[in-house]
MARBA-3410 file (N, C-alpha, C, O; in Angstrom, 1 decimal):
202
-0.5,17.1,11.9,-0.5,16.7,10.5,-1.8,16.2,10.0,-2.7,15.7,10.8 ~ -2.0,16.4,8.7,-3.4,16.1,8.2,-3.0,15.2,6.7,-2.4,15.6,5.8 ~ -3.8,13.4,7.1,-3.6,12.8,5.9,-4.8,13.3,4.8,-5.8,13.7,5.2 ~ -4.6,13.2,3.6,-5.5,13.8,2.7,-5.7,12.3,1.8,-4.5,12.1,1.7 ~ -6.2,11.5,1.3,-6.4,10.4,0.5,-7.9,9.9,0.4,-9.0,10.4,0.9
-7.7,8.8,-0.3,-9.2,7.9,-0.2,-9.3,6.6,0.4,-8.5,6.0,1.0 ~ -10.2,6.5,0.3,-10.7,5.0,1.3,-10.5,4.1,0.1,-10.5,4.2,-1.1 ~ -10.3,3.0,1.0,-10.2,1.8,-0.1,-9.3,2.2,-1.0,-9.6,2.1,-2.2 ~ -8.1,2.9,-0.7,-6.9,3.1,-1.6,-5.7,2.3,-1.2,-5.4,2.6,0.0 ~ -4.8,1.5,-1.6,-3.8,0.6,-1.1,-2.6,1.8,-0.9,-1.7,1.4,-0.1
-2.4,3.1,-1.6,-1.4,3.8,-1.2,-1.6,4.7,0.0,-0.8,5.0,0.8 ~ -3.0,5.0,0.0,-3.4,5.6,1.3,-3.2,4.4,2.7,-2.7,4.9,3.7 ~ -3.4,3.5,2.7,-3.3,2.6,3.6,-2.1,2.2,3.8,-1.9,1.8,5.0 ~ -0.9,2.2,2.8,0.5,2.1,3.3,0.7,3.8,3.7,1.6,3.8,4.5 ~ 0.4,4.8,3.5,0.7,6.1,5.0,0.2,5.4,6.0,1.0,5.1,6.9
-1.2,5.2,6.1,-2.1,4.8,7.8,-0.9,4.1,7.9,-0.2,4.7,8.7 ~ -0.5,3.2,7.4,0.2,1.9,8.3,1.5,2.4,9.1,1.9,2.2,10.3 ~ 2.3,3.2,8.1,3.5,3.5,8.7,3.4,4.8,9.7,4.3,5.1,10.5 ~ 2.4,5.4,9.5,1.8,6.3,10.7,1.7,6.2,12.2,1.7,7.1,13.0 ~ 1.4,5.0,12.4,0.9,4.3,12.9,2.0,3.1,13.6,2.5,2.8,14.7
2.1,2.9,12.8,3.5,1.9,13.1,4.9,2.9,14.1,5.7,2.5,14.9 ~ 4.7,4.1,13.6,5.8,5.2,14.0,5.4,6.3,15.3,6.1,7.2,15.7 ~ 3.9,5.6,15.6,2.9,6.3,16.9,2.8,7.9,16.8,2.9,8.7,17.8 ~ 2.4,8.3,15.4,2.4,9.4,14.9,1.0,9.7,14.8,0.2,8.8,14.7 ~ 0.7,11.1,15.0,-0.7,11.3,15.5,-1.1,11.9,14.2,-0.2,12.6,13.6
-2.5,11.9,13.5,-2.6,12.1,12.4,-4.4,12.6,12.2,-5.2,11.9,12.9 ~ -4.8,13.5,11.4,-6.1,13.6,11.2,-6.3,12.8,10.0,-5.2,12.9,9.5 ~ -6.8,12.3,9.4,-7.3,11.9,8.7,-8.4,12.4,8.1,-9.3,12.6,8.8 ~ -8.5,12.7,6.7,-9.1,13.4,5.9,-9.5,12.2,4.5,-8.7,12.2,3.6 ~ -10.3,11.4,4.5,-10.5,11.0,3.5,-11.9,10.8,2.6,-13.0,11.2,3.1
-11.8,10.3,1.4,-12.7,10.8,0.7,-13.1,9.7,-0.2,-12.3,9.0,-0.8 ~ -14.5,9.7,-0.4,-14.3,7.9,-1.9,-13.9,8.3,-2.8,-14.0,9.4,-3.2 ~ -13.4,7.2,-3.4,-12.8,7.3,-4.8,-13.5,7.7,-6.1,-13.1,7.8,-7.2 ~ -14.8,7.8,-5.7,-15.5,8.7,-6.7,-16.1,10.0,-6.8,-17.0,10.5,-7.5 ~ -15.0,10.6,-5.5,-15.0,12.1,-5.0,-14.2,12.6,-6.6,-13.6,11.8,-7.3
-14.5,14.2,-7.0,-13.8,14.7,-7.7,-12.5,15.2,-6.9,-12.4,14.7,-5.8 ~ -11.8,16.0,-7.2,-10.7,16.5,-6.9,-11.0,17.3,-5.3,-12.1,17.8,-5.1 ~ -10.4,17.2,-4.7,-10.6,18.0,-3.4,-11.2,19.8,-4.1,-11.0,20.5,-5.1 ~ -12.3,20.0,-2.6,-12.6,21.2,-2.8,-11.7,22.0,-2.7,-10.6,21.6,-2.3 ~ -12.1,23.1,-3.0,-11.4,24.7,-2.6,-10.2,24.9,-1.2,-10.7,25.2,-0.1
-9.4,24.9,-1.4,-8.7,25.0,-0.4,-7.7,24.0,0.5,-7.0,24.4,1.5 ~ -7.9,22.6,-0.1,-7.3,21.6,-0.1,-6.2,21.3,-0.6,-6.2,21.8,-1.7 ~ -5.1,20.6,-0.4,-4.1,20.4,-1.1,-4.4,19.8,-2.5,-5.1,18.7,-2.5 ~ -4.1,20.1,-3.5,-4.2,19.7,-5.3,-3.2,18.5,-5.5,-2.1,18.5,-5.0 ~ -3.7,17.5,-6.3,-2.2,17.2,-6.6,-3.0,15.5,-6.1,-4.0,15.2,-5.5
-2.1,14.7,-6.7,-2.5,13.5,-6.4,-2.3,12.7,-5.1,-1.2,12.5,-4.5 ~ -3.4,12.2,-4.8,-3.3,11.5,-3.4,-2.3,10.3,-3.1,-1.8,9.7,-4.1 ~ -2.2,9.9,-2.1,-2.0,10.7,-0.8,-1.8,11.5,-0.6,-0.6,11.6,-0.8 ~ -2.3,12.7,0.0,-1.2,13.5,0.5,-1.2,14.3,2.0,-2.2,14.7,2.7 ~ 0.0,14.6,2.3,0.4,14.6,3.7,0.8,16.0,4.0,1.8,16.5,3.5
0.0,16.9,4.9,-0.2,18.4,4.9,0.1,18.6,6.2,-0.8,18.4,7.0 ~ 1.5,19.0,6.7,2.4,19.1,7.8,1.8,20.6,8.5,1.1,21.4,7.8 ~ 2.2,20.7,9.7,1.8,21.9,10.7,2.1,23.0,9.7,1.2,23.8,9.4 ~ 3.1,23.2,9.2,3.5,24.5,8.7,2.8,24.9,6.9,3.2,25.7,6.1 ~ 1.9,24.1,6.9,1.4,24.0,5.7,2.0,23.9,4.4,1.9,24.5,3.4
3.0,22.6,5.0,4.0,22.4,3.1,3.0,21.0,3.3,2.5,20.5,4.3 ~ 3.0,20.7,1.7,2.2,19.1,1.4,2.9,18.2,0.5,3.3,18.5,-0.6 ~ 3.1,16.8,1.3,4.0,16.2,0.7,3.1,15.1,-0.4,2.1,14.5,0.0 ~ 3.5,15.1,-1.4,2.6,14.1,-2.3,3.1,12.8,-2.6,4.2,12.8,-2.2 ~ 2.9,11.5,-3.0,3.2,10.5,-3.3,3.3,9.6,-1.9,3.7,10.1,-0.8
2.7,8.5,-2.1,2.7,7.5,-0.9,4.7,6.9,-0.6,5.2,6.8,0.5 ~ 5.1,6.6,-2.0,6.6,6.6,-1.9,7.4,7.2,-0.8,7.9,6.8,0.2 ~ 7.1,8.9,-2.0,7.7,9.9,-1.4,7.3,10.3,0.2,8.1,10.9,0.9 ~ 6.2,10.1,0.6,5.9,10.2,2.1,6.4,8.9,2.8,6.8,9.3,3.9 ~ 6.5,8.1,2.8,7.2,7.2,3.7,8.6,7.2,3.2,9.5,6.6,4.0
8.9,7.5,2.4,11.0,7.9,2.2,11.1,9.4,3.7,12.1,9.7,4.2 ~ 9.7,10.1,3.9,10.0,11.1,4.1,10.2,10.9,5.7,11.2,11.1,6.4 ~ 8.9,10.4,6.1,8.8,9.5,7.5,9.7,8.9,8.1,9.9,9.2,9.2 ~ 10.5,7.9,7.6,12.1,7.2,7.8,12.9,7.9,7.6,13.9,7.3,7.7 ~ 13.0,9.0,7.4,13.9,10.1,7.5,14.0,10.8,8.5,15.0,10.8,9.2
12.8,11.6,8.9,12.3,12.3,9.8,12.3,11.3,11.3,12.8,11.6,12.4 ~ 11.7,10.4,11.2,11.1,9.7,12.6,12.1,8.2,11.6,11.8,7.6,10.6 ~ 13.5,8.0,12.8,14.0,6.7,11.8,13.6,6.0,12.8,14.0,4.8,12.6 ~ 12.9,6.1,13.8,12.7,4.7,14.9,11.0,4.6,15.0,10.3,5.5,14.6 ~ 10.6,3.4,15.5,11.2,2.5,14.8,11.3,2.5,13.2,10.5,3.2,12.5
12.4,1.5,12.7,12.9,1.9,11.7,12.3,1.1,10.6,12.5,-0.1,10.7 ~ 11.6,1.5,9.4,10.9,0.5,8.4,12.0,0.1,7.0,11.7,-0.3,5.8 ~ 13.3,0.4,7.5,14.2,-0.4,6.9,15.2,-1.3,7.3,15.6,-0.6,8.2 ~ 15.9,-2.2,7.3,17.0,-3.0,7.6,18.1,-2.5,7.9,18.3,-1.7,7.0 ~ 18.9,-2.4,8.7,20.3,-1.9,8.9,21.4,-2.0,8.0,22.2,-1.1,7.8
21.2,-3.5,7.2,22.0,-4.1,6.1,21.6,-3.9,4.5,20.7,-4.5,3.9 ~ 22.9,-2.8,3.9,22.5,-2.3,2.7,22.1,-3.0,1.7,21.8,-2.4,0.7 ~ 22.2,-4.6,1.7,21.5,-5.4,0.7,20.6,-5.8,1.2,19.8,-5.8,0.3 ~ 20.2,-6.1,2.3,18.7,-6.1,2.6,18.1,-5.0,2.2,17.4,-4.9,1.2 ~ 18.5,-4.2,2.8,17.6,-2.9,2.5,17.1,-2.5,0.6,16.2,-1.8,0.1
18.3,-3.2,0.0,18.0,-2.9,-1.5,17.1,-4.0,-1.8,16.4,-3.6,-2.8 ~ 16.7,-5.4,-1.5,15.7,-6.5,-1.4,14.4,-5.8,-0.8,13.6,-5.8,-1.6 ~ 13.9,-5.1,0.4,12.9,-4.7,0.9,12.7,-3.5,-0.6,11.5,-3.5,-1.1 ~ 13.2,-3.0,-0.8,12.7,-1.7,-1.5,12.2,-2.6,-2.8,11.0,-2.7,-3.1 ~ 13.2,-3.3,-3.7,12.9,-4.5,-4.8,11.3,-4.9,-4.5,10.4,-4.9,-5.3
11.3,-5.3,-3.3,9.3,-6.1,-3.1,8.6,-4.4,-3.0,7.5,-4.2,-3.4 ~ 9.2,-3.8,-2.6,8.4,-2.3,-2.3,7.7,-1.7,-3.7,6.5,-1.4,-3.9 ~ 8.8,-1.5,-4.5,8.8,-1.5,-5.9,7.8,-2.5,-6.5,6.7,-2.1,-6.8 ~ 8.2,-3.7,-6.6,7.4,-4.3,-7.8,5.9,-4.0,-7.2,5.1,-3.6,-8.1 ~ 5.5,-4.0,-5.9,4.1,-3.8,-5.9,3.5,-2.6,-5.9,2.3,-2.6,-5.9
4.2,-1.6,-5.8,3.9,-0.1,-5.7,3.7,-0.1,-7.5,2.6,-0.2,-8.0 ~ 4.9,-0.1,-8.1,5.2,0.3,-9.5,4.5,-0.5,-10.6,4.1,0.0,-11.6 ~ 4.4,-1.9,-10.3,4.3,-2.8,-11.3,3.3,-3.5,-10.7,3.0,-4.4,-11.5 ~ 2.4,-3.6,-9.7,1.3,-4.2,-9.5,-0.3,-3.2,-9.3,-1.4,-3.2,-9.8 ~ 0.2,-2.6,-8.6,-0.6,-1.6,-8.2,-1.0,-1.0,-9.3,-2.2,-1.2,-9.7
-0.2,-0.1,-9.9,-0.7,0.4,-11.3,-1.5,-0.2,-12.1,-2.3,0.4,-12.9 ~ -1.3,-1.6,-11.9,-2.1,-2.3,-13.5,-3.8,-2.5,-13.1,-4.7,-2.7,-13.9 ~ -3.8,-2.3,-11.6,-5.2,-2.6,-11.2,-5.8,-1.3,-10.9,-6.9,-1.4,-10.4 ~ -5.2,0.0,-11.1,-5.6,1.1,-10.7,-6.9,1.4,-11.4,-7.0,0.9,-12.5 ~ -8.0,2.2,-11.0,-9.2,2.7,-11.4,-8.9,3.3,-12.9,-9.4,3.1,-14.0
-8.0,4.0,-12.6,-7.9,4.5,-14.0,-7.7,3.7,-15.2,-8.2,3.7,-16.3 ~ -6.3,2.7,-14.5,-6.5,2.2,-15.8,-7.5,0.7,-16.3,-7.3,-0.2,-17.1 ~ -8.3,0.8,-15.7,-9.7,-0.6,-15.3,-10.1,0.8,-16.6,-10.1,0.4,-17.8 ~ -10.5,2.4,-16.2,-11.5,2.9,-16.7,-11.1,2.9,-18.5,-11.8,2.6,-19.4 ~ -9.9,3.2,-18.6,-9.4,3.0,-19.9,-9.5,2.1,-20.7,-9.8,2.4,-21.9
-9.2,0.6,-20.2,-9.8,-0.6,-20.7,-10.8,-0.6,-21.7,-11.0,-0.9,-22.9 ~ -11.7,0.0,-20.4,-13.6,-0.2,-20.5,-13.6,0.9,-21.9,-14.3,0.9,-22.9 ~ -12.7,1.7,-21.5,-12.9,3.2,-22.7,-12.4,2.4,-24.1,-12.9,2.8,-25.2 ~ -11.6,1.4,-24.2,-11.4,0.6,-25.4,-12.4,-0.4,-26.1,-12.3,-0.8,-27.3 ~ -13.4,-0.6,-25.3,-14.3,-1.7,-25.4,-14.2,-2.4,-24.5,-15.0,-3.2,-24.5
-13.5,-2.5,-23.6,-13.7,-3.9,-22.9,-14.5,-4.0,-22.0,-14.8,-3.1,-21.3 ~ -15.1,-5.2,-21.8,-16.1,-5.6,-21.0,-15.9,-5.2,-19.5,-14.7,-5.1,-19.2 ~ -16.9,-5.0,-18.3,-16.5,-5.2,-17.0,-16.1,-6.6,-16.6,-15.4,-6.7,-15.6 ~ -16.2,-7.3,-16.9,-15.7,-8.8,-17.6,-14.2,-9.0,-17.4,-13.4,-9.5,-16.7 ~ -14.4,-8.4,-18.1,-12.8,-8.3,-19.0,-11.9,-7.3,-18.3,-10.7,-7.5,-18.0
-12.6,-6.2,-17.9,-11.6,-5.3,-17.0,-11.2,-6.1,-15.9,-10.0,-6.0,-15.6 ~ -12.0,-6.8,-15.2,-11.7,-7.3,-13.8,-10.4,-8.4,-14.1,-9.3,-8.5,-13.6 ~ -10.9,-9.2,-15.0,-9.8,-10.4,-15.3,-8.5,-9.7,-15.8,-7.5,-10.3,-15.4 ~ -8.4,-8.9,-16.4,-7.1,-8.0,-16.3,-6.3,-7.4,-15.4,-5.0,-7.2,-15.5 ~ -7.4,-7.0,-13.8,-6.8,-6.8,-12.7,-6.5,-8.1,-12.2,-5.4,-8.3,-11.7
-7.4,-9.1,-12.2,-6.8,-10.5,-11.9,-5.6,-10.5,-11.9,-4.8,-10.3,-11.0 ~ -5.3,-11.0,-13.1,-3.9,-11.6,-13.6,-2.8,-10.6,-13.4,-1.7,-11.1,-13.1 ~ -3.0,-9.6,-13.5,-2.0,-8.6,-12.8,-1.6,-8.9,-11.2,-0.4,-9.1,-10.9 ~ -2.5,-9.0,-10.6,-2.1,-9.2,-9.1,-1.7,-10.2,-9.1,-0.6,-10.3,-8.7 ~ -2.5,-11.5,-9.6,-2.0,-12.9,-9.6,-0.3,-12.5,-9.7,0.3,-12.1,-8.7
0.2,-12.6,-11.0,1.5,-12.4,-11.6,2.4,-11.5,-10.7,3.6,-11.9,-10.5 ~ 1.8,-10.3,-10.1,2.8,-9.7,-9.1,3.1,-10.1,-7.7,4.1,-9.7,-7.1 ~ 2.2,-10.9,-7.2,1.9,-11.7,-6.3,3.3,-12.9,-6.4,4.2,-13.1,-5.6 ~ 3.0,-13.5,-7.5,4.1,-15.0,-7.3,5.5,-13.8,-7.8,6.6,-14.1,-7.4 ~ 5.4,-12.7,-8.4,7.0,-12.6,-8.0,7.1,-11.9,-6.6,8.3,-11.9,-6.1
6.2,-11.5,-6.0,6.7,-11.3,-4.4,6.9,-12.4,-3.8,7.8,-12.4,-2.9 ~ 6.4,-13.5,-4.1,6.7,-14.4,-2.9,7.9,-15.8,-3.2,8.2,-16.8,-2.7 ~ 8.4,-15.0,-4.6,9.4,-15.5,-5.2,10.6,-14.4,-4.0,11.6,-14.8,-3.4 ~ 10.2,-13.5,-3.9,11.5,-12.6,-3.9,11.7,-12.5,-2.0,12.6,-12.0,-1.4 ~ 10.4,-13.3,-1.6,10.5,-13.9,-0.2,11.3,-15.4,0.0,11.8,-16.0,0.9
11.3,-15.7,-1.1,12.2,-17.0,-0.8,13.2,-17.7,0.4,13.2,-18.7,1.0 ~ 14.1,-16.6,0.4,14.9,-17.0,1.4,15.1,-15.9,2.7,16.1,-15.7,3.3 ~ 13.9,-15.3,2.8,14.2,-14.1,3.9,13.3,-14.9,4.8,12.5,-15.7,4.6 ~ 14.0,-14.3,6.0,13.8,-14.5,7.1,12.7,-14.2,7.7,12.5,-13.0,7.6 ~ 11.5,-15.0,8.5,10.2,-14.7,8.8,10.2,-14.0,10.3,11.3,-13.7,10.6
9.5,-13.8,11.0,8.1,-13.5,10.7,7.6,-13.3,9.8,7.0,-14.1,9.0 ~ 7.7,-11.7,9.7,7.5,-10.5,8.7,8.0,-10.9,7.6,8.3,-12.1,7.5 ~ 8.2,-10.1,6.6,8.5,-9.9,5.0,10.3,-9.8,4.7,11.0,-10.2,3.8 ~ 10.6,-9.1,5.6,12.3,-9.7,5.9,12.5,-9.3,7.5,12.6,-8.2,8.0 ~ 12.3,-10.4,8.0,12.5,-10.4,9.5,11.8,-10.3,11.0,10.6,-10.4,11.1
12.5,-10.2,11.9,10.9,-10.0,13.2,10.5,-8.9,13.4,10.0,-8.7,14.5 ~ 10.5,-7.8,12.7,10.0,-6.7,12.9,8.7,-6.6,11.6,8.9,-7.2,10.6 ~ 7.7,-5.9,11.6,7.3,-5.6,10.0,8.3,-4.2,9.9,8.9,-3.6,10.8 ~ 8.2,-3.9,8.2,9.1,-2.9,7.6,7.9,-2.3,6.4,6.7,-2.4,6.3 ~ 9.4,-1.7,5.4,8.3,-1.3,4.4,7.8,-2.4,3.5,6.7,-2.2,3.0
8.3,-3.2,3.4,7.6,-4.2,2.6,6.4,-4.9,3.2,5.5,-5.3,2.5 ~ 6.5,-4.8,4.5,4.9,-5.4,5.0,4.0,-4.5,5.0,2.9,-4.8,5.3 ~ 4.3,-2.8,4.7,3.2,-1.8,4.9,2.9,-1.9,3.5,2.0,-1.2,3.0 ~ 3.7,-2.7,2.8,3.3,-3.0,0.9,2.5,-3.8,0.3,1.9,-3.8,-0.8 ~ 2.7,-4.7,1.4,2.3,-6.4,1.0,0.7,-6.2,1.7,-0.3,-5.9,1.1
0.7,-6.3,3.0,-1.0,-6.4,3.2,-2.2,-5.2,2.7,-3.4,-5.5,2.5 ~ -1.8,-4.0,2.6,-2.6,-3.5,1.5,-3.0,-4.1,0.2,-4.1,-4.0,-0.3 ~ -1.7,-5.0,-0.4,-2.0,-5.7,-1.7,-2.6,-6.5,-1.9,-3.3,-6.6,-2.9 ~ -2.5,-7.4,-0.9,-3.2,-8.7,-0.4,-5.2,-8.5,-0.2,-6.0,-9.3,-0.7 ~ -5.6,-7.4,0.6,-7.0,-7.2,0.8,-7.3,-6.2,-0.8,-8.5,-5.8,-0.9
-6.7,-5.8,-1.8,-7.0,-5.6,-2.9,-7.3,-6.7,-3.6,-8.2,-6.7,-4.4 ~ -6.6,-7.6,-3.3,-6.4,-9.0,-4.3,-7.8,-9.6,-4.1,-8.7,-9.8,-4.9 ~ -7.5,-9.7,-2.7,-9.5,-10.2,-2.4,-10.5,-9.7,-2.9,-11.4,-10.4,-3.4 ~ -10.6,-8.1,-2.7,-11.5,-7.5,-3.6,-11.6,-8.0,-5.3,-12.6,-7.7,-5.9 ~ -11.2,-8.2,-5.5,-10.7,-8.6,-7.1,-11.1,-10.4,-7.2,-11.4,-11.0,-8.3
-11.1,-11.0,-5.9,-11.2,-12.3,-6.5,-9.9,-13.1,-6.7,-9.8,-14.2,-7.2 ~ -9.2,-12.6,-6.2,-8.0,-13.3,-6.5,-7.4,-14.7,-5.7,-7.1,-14.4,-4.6 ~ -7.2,-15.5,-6.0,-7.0,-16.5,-5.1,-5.3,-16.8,-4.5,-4.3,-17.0,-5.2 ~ -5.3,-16.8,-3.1,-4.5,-16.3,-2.5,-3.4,-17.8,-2.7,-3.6,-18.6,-1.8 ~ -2.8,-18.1,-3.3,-1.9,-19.6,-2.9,-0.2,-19.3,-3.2,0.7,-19.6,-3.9
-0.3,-18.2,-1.9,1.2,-17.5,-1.8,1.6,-18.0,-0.1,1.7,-17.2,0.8 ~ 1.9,-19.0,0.1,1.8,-19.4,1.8,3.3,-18.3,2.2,3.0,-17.9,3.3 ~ 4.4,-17.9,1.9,5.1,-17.1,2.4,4.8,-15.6,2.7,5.4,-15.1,3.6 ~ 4.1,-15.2,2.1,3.3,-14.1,1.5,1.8,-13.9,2.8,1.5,-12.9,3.4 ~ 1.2,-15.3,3.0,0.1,-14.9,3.5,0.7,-15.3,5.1,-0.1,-15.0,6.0
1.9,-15.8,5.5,2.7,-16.0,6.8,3.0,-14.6,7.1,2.8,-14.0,8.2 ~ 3.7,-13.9,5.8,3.6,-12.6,6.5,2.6,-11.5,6.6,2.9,-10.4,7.2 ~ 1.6,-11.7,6.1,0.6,-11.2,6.3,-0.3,-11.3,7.6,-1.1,-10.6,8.1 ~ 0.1,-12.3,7.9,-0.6,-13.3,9.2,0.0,-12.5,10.6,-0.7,-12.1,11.6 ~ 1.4,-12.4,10.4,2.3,-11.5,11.7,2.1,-10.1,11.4,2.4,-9.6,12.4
1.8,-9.2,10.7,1.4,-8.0,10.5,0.3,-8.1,10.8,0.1,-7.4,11.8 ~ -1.0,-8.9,10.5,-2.3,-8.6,11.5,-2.3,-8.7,12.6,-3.2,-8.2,13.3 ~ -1.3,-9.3,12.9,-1.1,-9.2,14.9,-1.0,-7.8,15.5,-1.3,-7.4,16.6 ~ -0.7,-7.1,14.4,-0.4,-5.6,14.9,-1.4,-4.4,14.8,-1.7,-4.1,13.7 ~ -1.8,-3.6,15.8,-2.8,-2.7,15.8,-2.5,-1.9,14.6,-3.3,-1.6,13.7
-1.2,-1.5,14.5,-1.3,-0.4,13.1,-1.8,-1.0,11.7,-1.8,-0.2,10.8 ~ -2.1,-2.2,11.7,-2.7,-2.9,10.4,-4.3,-2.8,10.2,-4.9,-2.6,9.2 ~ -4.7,-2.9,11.6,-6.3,-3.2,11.2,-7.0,-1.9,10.8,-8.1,-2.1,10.4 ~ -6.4,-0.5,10.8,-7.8,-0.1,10.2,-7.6,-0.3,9.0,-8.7,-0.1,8.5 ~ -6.5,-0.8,7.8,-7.3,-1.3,6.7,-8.1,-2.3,6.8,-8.9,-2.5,5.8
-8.2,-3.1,7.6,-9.4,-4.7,7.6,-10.6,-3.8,8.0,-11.6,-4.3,7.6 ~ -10.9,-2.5,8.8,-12.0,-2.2,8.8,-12.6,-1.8,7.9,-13.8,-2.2,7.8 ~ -12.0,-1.0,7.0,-12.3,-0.5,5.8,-12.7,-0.9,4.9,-13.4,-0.4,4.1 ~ -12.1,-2.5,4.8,-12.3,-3.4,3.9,-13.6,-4.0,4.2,-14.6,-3.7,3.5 ~ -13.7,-4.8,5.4,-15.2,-5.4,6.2,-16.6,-4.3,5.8,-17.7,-4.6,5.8
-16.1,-2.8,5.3,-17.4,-2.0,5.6,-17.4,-1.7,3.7,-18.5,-1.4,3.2 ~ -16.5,-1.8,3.2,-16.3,-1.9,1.9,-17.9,-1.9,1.2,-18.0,-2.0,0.0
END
C-alpha cells in the first residue's frame, strides 16, 4: 500500500497513526503543503489518500480509517460497547469536522483573501482550537483513562494527539489536564512518534 498526503497535516497523521497502530506496512509518499496537486500519474483527489496493491484509491482520512477497522478489526480502534463506541466517534467528529476545519490552510487563506491580517488569521485558528479543545475534554469527563476512552488508545486518540501538536503550532495554550493525560499514554507508543518527529523538524 502507498500513503499519498502531506507533512505537517493532522489528517495525514491520523492514517500514519492507525497504520501503524494496526502493524501495517506502508510507503509513504508525502509532500509539503505548498506542493500543487500531485504530478501526473498520481492519485487526484484530496489528501489523504490511500492507494492499495490493486490500484483502487481510497480518499478521506475518515473514510480510510472506517476502512481499516473494517478490513484489519484487530487490534480494534473502536470499543465493543455501542454507546461508547457512539461517544469515541462524537470526540472523533467534533475534531475532524468542527475543529480541524476552522484552522485549515485554506480557510486561514480566505480570511487573509477578506482582509484579514496574518494577525488576525492566526487568532482565529486560536480560538477555534481553544473552543474545540474544552469541548473535547468536556466530552472526556467521565471516561475512563489511560487513553481517551480506556486502556487501549482508539480512534479518538489517533484524533486527539494530532490536534494537540497543531494547537502548539498555533500557540495555543494547553490547560486541558484530561486531554493532555491522554495524550501523555499515547506517547508511550511507537505508532505516535513519527508525528513528534515531524513536528521537532517543522
Amino acid at each position: 500500500m502507498r500513503l499519498h498526503g502531506y507533512r505537517r497535516c493532522v489528517a495525514t497523521w491520523r492514517v500514519q497513526i492507525a497504520l501503524a497502530l494496526k502493524g501495517l506496512e506502508v510507503e509513504k509518499l508525502l509532500r509539503d503543503p505548498s506542493d500543487e496537486m500531485p504530478a501526473a500519474g498520481l492519485p487526484q483527489g484530496p489528501a489523504p489518500v490511500l492507494q492499495l496493491p490493486d490500484g483502487t484509491t481510497l480518499h478521506n482520512a475518515t473514510a480510510i480509517l472506517e476502512w481499516l477497522e473494517e478490513i484489519w478489526p484487530s487490534p480494534a480502534l473502536l470499543p465493543p460497547d455501542p454507546a461508547t463506541r457512539a461517544r469515541v466517534r462524537a470526540f472523533a467528529q467534533a475534531v475532524a469536522g468542527e475543529v480541524e476545519m476552522l484552522h485549515h490552510p485554506r480557510m486561514l487563506a480566505r480570511l487573509r483573501a477578506t482582509g484579514a491580517s496574518e494577525g488576525q488569521a492566526q487568532g482565529w485558528a486560536r480560538q477555534a482550537i481553544t473552543e474545540g479543545l474544552e469541548a473535547g475534554e468536556a466530552l472526556l469527563d467521565h471516561a475512563a483513562g489511560p487513553f481517551c476512552f480506556g486502556d487501549t488508545p482508539g480512534l479518538a486518540d489517533i484524533h486527539l494527539v494530532p490536534q494537540l501538536q497543531m494547537a502548539r503550532r498555533f500557540g495555543v495554550e494547553l490547560v486541558f489536564p484530561r486531554l493532555m493525560a491522554a495524550e501523555a499514554a499515547s506517547l508511550t507508543l511507537p505508532a505516535f512518534h513519527a508525528i513528534l518527529r515531524e513536528t521537532q523538524h517543522a
